[in-house]
C-alpha positions in Angstrom: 6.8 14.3 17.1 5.0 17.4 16.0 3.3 18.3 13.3 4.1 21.5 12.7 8.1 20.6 11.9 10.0 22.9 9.8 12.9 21.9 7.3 16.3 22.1 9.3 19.8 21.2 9.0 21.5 19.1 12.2 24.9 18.1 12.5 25.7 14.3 14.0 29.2 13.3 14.1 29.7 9.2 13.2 33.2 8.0 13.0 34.8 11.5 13.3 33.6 12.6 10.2 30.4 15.3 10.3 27.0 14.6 8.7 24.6 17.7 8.3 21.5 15.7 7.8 18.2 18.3 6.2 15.1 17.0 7.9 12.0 17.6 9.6 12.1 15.3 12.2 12.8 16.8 15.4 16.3 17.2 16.4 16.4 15.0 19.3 15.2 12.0 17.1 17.2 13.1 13.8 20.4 12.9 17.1 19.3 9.4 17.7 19.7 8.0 14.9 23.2 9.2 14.5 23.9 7.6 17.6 22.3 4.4 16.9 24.1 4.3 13.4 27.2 5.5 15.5 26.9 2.9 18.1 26.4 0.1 15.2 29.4 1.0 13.0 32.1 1.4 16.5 30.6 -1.9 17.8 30.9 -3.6 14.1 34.7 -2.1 13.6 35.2 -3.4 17.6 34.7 -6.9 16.8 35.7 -7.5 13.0 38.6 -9.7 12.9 40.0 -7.9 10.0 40.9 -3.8 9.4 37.9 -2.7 7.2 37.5 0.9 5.9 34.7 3.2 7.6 33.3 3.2 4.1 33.0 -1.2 4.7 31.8 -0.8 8.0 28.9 1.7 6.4 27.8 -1.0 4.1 27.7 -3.8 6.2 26.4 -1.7 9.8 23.3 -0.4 6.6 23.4 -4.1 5.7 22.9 -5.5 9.4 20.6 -3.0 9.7 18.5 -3.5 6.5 18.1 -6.9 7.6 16.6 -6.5 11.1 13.9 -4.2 9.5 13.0 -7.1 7.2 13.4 -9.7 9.9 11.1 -7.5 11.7 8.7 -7.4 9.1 9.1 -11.0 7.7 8.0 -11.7 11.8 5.2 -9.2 12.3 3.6 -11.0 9.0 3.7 -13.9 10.1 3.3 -13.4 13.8 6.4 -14.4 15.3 8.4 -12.2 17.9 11.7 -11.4 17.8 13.5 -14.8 19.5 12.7 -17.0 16.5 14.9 -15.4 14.3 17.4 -17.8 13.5 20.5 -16.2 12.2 22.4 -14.3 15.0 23.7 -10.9 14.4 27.3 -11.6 15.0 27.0 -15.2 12.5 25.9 -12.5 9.9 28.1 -10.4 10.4 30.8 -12.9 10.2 29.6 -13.9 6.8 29.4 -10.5 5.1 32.9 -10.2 6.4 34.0 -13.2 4.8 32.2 -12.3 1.3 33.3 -8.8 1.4 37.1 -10.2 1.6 36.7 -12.5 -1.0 34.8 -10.4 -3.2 37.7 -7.9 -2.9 40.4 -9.8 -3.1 39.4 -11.0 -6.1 37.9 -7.8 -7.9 38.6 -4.1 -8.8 37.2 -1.4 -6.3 33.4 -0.9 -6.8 32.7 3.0 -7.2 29.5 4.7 -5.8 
């Protein structure tokens, strides 16, 4: 990337709703992301057992995501590459599923 980036507004589309993300990251990159996060959040909704709201499948595709960073920077401290994690993506998954359902079955809607 350059270093000379100006301040500019890009539109990404992720679950047919539009984002106008303000950035000055290039525009190819600021695309990228959108896709990855796209990707994540169809291939999350594609394999949850249960019908989640885009909002859910937000959380937990930010949640999924949040935790590879730190998996990634619990193993860079301590030297280990990426095949000794021990908790699978899709066991994870599984489990925030389960914890979102229970947690909302059993309490009111959390507002943000």
């Amino acid at each position: 990337m350059s270093n000379n980036l100006v301040t500019s507004d890009i539109s990404i589309n992720i679950l047919d709703e539009e984002y106008t993300i303000r950035g000055c990251a290039e525009e190819s990159y600021i695309k990228e992301l959108g896709l990855l996060v796209k990707q994540r959040m169809q291939e999350l909704k594609k394999n949850t057992n249960t019908q989640l709201s885009d909002k859910n499948i937000a959380v937990l595709t930010a949640i999924n995501i949040a935790d590879e960073l730190l998996q990634e920077k619990i193993a860079q401290e301590v030297g280990l590459d990426d095949s000794h994690t021990d908790i699978s993506t899709a066991h994870r998954t599984s489990e925030l599923i389960r914890l979102l359902d229970r947690g909302m079955s059993s309490c009111a809607p959390v507002k943000i």
